[in-house]
PDB file with SEQRES, HELIX, SHEET and CRYST1 records, atoms N, CA, C and O in Angstrom:
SEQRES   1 A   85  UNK UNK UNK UNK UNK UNK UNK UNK UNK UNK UNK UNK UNK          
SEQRES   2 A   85  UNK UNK UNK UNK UNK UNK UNK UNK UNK UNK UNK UNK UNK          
SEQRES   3 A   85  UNK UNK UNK UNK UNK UNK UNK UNK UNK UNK UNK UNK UNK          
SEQRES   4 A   85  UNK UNK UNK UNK UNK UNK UNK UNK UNK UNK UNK UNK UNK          
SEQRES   5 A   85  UNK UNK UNK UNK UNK UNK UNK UNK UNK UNK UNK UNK UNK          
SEQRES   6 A   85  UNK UNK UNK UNK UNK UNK UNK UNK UNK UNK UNK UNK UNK          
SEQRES   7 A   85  UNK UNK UNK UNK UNK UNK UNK                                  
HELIX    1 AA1 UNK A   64  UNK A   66  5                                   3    
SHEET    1 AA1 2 UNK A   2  UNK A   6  0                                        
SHEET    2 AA1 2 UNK A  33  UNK A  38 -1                                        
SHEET    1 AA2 2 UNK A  13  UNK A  15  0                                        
SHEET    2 AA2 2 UNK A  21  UNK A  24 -1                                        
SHEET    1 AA3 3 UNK A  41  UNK A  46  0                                        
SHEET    2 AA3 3 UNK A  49  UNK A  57 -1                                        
SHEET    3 AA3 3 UNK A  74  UNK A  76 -1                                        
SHEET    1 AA4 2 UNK A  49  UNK A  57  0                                        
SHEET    2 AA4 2 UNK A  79  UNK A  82 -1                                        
CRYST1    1.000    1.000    1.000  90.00  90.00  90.00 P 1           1          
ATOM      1  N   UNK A   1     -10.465   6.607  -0.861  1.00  0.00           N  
ATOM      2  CA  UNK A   1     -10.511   5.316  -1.485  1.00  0.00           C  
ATOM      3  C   UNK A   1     -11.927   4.759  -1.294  1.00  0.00           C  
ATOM      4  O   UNK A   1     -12.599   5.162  -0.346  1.00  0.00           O  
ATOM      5  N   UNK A   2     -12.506   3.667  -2.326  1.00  0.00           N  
ATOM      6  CA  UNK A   2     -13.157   3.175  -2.167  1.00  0.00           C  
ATOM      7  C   UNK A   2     -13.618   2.061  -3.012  1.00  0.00           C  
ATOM      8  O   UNK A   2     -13.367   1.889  -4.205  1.00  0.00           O  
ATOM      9  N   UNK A   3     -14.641   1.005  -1.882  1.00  0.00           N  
ATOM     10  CA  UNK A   3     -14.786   0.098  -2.709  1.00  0.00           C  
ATOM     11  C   UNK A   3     -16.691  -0.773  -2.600  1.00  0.00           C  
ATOM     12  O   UNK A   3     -17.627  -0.600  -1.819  1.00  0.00           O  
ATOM     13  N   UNK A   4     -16.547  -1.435  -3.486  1.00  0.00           N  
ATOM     14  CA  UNK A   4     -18.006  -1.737  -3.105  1.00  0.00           C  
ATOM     15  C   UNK A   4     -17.845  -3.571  -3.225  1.00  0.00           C  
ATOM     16  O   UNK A   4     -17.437  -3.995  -4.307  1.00  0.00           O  
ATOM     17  N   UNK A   5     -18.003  -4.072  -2.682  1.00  0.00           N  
ATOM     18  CA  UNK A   5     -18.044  -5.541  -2.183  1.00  0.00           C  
ATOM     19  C   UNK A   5     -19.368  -6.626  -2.039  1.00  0.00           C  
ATOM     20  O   UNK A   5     -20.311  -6.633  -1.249  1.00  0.00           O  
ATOM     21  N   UNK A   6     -18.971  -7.607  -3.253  1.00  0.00           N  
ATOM     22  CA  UNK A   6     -20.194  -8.570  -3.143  1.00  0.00           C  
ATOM     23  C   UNK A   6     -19.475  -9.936  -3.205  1.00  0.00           C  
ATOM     24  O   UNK A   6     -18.335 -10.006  -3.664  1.00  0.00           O  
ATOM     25  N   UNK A   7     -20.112 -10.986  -2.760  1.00  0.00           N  
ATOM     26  CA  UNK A   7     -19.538 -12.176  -2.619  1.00  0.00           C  
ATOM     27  C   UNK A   7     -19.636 -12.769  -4.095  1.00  0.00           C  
ATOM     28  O   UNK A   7     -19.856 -12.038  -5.061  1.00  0.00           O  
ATOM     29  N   UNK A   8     -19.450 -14.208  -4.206  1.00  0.00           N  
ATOM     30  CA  UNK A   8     -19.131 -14.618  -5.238  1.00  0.00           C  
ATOM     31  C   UNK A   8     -20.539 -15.558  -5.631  1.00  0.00           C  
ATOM     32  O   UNK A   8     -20.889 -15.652  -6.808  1.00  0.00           O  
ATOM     33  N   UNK A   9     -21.204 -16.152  -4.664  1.00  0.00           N  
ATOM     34  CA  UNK A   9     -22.141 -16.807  -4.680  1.00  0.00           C  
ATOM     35  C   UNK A   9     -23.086 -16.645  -3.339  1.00  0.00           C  
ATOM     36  O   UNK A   9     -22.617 -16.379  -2.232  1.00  0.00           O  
ATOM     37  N   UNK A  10     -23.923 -16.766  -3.497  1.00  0.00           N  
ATOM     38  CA  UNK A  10     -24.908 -16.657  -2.202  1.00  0.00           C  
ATOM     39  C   UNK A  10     -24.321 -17.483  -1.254  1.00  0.00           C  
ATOM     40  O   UNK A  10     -24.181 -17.141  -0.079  1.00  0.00           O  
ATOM     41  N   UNK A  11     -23.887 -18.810  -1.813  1.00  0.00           N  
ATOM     42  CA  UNK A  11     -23.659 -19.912  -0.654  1.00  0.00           C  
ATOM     43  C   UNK A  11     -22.048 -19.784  -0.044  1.00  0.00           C  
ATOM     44  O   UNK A  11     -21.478 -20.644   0.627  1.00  0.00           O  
ATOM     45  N   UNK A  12     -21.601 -18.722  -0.389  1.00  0.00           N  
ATOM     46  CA  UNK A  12     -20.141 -18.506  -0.246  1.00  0.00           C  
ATOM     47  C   UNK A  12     -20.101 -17.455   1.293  1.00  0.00           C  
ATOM     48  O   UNK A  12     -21.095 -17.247   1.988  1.00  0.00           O  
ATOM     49  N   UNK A  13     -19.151 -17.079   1.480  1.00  0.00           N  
ATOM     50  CA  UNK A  13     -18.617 -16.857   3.250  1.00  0.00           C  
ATOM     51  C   UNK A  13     -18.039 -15.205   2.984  1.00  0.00           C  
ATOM     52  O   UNK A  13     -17.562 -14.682   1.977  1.00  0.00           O  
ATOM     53  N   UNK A  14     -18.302 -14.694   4.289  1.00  0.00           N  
ATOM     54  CA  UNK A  14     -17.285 -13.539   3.627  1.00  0.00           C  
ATOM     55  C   UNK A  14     -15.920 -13.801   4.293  1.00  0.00           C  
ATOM     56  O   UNK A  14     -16.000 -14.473   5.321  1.00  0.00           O  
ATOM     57  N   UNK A  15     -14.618 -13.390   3.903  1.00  0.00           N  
ATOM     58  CA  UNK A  15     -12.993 -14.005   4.709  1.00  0.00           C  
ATOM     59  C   UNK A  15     -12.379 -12.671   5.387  1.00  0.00           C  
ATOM     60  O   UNK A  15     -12.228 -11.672   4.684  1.00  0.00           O  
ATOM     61  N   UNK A  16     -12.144 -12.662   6.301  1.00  0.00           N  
ATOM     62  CA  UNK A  16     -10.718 -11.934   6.815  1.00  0.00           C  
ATOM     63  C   UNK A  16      -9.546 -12.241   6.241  1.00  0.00           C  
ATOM     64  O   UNK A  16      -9.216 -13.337   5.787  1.00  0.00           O  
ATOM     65  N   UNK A  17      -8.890 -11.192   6.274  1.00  0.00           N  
ATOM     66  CA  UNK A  17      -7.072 -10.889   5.591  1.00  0.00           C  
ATOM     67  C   UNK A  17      -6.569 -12.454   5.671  1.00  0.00           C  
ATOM     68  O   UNK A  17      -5.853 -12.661   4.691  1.00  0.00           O  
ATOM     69  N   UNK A  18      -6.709 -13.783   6.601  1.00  0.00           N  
ATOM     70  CA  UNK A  18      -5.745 -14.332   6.567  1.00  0.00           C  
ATOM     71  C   UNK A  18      -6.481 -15.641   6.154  1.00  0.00           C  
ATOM     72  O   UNK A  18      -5.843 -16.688   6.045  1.00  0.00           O  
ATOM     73  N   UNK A  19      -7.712 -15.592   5.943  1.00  0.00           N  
ATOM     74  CA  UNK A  19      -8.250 -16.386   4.466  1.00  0.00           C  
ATOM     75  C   UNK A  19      -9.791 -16.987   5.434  1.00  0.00           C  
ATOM     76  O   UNK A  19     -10.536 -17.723   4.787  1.00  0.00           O  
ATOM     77  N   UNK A  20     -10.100 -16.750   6.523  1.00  0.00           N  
ATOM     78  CA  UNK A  20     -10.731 -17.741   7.923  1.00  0.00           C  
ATOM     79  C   UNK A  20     -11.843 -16.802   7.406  1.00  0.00           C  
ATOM     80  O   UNK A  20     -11.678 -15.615   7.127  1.00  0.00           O  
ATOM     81  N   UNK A  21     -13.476 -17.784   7.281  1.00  0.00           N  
ATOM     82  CA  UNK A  21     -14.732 -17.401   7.422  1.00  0.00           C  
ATOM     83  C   UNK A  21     -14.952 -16.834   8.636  1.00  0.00           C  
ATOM     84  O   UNK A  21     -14.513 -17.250   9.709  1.00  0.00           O  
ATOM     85  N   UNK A  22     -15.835 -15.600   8.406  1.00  0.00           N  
ATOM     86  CA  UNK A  22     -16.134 -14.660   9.747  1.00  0.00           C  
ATOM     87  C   UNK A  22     -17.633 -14.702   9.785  1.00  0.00           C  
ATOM     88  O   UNK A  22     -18.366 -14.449  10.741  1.00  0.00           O  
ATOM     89  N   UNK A  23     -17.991 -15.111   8.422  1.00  0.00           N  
ATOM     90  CA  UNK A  23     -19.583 -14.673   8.167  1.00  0.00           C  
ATOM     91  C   UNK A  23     -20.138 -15.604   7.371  1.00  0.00           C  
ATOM     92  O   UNK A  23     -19.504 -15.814   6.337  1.00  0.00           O  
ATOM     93  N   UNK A  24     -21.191 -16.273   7.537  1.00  0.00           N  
ATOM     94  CA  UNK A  24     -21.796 -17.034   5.825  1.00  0.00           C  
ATOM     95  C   UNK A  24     -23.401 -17.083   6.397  1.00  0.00           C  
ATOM     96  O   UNK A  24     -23.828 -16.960   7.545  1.00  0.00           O  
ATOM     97  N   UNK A  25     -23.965 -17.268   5.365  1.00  0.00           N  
ATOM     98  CA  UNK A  25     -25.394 -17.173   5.322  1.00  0.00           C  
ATOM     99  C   UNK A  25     -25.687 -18.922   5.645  1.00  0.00           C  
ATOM    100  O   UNK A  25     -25.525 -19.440   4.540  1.00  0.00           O  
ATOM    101  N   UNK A  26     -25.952 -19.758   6.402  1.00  0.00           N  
ATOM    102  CA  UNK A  26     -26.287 -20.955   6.421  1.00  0.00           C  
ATOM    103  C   UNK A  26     -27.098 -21.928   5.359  1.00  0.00           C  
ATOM    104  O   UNK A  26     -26.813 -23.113   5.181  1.00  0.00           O  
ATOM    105  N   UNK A  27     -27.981 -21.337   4.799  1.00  0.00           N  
ATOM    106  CA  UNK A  27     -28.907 -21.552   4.037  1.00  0.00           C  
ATOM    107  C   UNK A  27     -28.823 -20.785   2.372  1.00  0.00           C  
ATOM    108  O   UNK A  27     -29.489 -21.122   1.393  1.00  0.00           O  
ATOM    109  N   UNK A  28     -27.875 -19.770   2.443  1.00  0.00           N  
ATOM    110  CA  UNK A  28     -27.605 -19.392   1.255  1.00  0.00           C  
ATOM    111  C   UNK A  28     -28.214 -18.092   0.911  1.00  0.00           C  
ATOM    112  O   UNK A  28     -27.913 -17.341  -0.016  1.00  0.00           O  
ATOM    113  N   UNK A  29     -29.243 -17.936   1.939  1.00  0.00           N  
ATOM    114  CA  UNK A  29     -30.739 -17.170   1.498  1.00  0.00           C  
ATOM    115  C   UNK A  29     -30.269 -14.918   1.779  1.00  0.00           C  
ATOM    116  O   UNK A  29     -30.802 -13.820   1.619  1.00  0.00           O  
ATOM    117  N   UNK A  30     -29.065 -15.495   2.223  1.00  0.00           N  
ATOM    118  CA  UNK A  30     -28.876 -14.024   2.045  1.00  0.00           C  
ATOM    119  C   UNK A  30     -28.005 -13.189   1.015  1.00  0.00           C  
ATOM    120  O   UNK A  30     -27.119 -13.777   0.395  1.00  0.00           O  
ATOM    121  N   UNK A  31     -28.201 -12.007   0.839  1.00  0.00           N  
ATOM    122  CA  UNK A  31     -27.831 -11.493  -0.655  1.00  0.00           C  
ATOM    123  C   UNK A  31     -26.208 -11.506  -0.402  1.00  0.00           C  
ATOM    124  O   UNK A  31     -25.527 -11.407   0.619  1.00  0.00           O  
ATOM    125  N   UNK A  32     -25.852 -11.700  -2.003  1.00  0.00           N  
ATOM    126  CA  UNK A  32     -24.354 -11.302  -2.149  1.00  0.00           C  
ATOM    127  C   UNK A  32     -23.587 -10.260  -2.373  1.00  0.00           C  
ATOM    128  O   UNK A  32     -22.507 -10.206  -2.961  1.00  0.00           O  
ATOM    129  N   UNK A  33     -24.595  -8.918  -1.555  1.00  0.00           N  
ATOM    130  CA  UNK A  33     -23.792  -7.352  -1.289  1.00  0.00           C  
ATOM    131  C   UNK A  33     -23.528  -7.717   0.223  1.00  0.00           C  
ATOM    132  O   UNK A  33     -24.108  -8.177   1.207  1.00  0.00           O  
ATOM    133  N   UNK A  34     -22.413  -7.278  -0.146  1.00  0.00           N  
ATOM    134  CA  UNK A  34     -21.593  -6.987   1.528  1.00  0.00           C  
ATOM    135  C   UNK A  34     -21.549  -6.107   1.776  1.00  0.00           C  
ATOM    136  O   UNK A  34     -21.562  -6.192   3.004  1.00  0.00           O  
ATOM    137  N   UNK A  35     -21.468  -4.637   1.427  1.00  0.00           N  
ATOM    138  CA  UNK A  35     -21.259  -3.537   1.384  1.00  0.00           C  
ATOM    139  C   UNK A  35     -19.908  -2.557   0.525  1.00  0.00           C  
ATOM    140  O   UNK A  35     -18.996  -2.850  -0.248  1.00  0.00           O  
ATOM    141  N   UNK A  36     -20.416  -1.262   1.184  1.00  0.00           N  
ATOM    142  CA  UNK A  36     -19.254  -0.047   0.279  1.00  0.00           C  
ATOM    143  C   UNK A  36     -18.367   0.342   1.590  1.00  0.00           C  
ATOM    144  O   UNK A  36     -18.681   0.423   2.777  1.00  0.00           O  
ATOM    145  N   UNK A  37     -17.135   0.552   0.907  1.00  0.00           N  
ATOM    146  CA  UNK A  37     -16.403   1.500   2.454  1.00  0.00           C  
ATOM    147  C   UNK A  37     -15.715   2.609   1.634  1.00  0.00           C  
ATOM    148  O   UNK A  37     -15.166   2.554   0.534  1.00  0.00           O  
ATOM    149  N   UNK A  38     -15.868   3.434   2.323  1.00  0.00           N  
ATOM    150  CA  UNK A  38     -15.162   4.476   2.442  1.00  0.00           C  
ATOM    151  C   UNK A  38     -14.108   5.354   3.305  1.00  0.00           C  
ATOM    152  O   UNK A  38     -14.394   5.894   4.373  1.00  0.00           O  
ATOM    153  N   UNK A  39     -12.949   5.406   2.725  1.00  0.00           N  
ATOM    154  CA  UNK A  39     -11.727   5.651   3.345  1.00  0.00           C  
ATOM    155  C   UNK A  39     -11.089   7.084   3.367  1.00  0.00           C  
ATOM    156  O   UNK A  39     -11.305   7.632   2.286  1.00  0.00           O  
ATOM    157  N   UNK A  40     -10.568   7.665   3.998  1.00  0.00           N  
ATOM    158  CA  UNK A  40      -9.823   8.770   3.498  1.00  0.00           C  
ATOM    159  C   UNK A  40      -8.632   8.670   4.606  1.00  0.00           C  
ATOM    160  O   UNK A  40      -8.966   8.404   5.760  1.00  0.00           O  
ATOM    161  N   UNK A  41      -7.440   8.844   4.342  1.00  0.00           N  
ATOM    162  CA  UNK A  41      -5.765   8.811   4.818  1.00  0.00           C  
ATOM    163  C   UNK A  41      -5.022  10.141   4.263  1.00  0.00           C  
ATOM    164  O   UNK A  41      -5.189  10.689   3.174  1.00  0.00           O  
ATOM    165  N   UNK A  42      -4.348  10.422   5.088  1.00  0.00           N  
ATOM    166  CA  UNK A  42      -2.677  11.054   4.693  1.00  0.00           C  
ATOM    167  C   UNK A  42      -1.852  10.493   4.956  1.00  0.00           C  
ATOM    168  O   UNK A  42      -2.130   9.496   5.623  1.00  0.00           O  
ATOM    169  N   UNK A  43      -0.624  10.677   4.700  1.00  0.00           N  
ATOM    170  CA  UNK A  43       0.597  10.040   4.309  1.00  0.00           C  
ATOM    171  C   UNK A  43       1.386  11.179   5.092  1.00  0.00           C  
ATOM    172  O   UNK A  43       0.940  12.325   5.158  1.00  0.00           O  
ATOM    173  N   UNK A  44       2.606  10.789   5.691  1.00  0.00           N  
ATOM    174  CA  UNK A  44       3.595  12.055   5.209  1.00  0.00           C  
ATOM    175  C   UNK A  44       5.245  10.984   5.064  1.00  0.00           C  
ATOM    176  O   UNK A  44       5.363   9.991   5.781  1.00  0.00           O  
ATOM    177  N   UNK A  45       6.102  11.293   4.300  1.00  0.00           N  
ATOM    178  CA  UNK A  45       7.232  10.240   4.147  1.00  0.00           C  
ATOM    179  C   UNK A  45       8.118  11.423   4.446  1.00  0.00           C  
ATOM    180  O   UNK A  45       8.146  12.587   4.046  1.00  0.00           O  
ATOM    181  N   UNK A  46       8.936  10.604   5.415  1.00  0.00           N  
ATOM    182  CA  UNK A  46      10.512  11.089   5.964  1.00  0.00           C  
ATOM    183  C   UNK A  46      11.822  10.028   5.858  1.00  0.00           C  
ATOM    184  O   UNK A  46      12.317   9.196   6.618  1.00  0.00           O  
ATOM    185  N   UNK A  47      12.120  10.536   4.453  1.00  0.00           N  
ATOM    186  CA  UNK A  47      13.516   9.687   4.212  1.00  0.00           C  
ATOM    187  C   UNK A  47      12.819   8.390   3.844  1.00  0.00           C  
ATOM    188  O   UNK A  47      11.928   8.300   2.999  1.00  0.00           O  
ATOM    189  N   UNK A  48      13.289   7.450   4.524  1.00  0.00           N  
ATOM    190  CA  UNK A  48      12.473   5.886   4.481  1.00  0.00           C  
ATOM    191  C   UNK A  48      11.436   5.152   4.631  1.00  0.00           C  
ATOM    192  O   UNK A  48      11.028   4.094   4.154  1.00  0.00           O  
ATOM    193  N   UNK A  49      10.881   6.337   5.815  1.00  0.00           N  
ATOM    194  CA  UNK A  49       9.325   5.950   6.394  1.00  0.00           C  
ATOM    195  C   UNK A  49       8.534   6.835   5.978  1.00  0.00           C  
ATOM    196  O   UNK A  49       8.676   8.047   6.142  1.00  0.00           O  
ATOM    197  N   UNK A  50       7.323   6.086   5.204  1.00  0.00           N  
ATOM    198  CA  UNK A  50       6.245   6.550   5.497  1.00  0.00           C  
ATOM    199  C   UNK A  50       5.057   6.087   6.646  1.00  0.00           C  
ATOM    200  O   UNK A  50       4.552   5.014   6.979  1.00  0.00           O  
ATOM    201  N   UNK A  51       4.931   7.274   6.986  1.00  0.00           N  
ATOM    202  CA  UNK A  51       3.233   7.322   7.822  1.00  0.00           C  
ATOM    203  C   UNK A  51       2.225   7.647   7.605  1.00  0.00           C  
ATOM    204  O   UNK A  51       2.096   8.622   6.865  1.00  0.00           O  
ATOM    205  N   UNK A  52       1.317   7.138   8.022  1.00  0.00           N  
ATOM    206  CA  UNK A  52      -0.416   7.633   7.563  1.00  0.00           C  
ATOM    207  C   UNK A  52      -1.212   7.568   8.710  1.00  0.00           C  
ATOM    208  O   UNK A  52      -1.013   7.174   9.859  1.00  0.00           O  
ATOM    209  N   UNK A  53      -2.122   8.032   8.141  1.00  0.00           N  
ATOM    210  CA  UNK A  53      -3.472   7.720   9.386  1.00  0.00           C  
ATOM    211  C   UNK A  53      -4.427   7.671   8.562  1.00  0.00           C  
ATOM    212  O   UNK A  53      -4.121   7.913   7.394  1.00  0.00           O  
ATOM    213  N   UNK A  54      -6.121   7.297   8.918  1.00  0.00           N  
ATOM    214  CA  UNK A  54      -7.400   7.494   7.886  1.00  0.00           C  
ATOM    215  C   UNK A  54      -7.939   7.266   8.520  1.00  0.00           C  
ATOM    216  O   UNK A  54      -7.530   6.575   9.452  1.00  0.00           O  
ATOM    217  N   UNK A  55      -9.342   7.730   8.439  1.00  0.00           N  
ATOM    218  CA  UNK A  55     -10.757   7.262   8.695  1.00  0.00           C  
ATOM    219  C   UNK A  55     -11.898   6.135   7.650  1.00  0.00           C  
ATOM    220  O   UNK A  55     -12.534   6.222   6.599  1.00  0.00           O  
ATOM    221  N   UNK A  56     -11.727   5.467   8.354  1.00  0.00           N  
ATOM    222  CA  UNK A  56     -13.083   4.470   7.111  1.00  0.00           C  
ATOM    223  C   UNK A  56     -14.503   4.474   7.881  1.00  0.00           C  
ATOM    224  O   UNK A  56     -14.664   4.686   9.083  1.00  0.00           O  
ATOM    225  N   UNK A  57     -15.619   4.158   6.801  1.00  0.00           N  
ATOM    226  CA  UNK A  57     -16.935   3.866   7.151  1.00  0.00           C  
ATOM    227  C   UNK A  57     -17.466   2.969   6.178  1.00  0.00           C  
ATOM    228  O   UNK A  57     -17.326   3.085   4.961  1.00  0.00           O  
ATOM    229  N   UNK A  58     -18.208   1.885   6.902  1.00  0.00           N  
ATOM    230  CA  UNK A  58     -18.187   1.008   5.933  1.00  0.00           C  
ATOM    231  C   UNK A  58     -19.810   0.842   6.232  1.00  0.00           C  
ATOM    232  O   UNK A  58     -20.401   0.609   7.286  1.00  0.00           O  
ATOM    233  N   UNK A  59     -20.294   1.054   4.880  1.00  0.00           N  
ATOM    234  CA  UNK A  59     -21.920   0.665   4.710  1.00  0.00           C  
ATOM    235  C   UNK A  59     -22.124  -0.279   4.864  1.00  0.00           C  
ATOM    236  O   UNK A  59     -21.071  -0.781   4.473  1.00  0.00           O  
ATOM    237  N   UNK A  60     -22.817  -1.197   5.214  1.00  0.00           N  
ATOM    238  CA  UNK A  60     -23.219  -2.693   5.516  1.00  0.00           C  
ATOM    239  C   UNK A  60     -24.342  -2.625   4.378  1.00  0.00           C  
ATOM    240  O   UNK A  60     -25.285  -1.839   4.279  1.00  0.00           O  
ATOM    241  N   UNK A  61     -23.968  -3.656   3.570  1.00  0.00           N  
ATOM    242  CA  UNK A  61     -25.029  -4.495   2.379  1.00  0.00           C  
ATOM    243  C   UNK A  61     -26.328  -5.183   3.262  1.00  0.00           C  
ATOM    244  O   UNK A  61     -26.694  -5.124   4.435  1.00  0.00           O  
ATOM    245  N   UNK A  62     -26.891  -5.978   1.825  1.00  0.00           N  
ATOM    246  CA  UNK A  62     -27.825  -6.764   3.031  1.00  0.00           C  
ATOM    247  C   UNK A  62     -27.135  -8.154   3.513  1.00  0.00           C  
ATOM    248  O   UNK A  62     -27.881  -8.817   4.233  1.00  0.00           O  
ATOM    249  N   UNK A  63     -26.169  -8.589   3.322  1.00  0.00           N  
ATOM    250  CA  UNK A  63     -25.416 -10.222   3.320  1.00  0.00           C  
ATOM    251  C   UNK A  63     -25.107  -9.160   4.858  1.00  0.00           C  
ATOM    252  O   UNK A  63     -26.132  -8.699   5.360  1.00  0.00           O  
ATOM    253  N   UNK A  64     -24.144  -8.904   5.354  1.00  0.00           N  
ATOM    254  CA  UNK A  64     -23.399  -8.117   6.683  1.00  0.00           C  
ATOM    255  C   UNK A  64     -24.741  -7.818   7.561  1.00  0.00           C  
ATOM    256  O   UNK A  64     -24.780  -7.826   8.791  1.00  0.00           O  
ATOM    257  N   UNK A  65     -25.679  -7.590   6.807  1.00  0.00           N  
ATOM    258  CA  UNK A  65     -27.028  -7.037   7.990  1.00  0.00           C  
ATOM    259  C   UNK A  65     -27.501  -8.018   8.450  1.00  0.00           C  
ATOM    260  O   UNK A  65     -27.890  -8.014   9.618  1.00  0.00           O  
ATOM    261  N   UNK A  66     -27.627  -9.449   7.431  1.00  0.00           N  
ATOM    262  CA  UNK A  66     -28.450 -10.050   7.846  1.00  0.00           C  
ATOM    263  C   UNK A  66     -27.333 -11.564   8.381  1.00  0.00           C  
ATOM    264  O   UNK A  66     -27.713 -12.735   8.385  1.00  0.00           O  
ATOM    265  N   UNK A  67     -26.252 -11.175   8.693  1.00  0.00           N  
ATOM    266  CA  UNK A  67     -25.262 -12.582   9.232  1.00  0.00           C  
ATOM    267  C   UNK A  67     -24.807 -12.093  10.196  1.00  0.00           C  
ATOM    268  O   UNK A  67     -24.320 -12.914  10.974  1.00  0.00           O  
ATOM    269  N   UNK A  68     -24.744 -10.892  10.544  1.00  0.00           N  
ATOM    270  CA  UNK A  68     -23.823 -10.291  11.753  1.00  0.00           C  
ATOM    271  C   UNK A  68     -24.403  -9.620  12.538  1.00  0.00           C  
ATOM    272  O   UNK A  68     -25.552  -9.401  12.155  1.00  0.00           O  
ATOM    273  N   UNK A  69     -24.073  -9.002  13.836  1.00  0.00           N  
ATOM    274  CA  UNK A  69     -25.074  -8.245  14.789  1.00  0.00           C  
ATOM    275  C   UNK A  69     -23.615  -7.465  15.335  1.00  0.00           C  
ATOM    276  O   UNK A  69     -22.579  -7.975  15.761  1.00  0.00           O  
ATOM    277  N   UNK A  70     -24.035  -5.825  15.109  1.00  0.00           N  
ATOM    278  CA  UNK A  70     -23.133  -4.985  16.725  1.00  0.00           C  
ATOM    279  C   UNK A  70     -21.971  -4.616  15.926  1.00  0.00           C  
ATOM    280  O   UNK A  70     -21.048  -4.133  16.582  1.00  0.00           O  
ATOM    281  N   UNK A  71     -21.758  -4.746  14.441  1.00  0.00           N  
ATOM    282  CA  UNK A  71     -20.345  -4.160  14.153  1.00  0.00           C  
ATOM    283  C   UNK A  71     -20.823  -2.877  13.830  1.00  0.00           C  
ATOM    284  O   UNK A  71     -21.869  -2.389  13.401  1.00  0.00           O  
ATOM    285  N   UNK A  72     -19.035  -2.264  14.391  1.00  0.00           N  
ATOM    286  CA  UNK A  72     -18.929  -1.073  14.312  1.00  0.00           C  
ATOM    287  C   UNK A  72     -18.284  -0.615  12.648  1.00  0.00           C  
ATOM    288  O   UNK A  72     -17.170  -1.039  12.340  1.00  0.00           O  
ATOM    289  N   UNK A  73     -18.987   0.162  11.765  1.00  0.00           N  
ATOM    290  CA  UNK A  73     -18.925   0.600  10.739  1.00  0.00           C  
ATOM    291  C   UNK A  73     -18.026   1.852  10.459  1.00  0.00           C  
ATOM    292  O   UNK A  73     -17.964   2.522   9.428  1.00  0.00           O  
ATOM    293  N   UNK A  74     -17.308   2.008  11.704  1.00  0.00           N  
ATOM    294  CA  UNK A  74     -16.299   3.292  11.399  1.00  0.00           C  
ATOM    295  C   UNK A  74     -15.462   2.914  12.433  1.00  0.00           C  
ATOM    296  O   UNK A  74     -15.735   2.381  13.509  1.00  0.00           O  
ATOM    297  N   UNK A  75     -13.991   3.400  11.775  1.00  0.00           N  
ATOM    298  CA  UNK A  75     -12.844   2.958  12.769  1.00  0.00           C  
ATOM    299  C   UNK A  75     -11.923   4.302  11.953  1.00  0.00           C  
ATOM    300  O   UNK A  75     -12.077   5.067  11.001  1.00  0.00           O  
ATOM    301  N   UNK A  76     -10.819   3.976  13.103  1.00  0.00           N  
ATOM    302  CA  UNK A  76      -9.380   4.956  12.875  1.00  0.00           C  
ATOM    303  C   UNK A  76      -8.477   4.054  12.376  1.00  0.00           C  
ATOM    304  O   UNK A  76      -8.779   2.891  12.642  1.00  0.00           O  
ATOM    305  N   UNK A  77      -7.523   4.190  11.773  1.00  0.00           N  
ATOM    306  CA  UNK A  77      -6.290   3.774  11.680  1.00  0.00           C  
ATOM    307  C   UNK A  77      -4.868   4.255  11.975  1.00  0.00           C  
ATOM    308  O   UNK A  77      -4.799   5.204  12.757  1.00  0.00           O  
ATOM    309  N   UNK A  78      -4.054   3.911  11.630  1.00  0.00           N  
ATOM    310  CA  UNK A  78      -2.788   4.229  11.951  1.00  0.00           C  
ATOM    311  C   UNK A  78      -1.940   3.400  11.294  1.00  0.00           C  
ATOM    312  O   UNK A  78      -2.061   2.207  11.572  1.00  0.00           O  
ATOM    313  N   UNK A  79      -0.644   3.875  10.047  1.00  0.00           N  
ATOM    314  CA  UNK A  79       0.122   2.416   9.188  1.00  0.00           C  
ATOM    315  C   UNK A  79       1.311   3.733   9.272  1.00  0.00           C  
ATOM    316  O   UNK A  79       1.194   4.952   9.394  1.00  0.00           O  
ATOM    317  N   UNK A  80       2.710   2.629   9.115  1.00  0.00           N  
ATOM    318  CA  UNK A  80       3.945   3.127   9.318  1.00  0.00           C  
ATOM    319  C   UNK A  80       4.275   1.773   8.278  1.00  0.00           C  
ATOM    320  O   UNK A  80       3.719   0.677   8.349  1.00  0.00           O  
ATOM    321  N   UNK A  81       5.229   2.141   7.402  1.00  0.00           N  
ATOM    322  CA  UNK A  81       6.130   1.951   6.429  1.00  0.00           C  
ATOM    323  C   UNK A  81       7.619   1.950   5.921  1.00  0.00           C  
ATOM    324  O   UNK A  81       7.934   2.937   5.257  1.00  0.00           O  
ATOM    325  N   UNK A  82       8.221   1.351   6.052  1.00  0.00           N  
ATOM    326  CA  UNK A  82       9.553   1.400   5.799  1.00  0.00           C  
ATOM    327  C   UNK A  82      10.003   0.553   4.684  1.00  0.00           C  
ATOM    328  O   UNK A  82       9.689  -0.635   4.605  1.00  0.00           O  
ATOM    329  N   UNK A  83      11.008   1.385   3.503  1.00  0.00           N  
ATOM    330  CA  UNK A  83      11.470   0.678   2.290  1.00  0.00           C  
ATOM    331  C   UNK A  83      12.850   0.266   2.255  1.00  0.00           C  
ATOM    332  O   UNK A  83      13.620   1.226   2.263  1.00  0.00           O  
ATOM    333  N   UNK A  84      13.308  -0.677   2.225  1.00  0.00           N  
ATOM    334  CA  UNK A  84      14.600  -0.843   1.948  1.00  0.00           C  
ATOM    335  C   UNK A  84      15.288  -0.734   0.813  1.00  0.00           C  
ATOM    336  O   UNK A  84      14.813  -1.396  -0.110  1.00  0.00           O  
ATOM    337  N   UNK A  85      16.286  -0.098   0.560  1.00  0.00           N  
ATOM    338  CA  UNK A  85      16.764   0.158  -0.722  1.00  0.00           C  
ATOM    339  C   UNK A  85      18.015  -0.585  -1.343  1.00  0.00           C  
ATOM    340  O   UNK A  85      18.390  -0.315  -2.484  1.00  0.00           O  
TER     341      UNK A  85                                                      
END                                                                             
């Protein structure tokens, strides 16, 4: 999977999943690339559940280089799934 990510306006924030600013340029003066990530997962489904795992790496734009310090650009995951029918 993948995606490439830019903000909406210079003077705008970047958000975490539950809507809360993590990042903004004060002055506006930094660009509105955030960066690309790149993902790769498997799946395997048994009956009801599915499971996965993946690796991501996420390029840092110049907006992420120049608002943030020390993040780590690659992580593991782990997602479990269940459907009710």
């Amino acid at each position: 999977m993948y995606t490439d990510d830019w903000l909406d306006s210079a003077s705008d924030s970047l958000y975490n999943s539950s809507g809360s600013a993590i990042s903004a340029s004060k002055n506006g003066t930094a660009s509105t690339r955030v960066g690309q990530e790149l993902d790769s997962f498997v799946t395997y489904k048994h009956g009801a559940h599915l499971f996965g795992a993946g690796f991501g790496h996420f390029f840092k734009g110049e907006f992420v280089t120049e608002t943030t310090k020390d993040i780590n650009p690659r992580y593991l995951y782990v997602f479990q799934q269940y459907t009710f029918k």
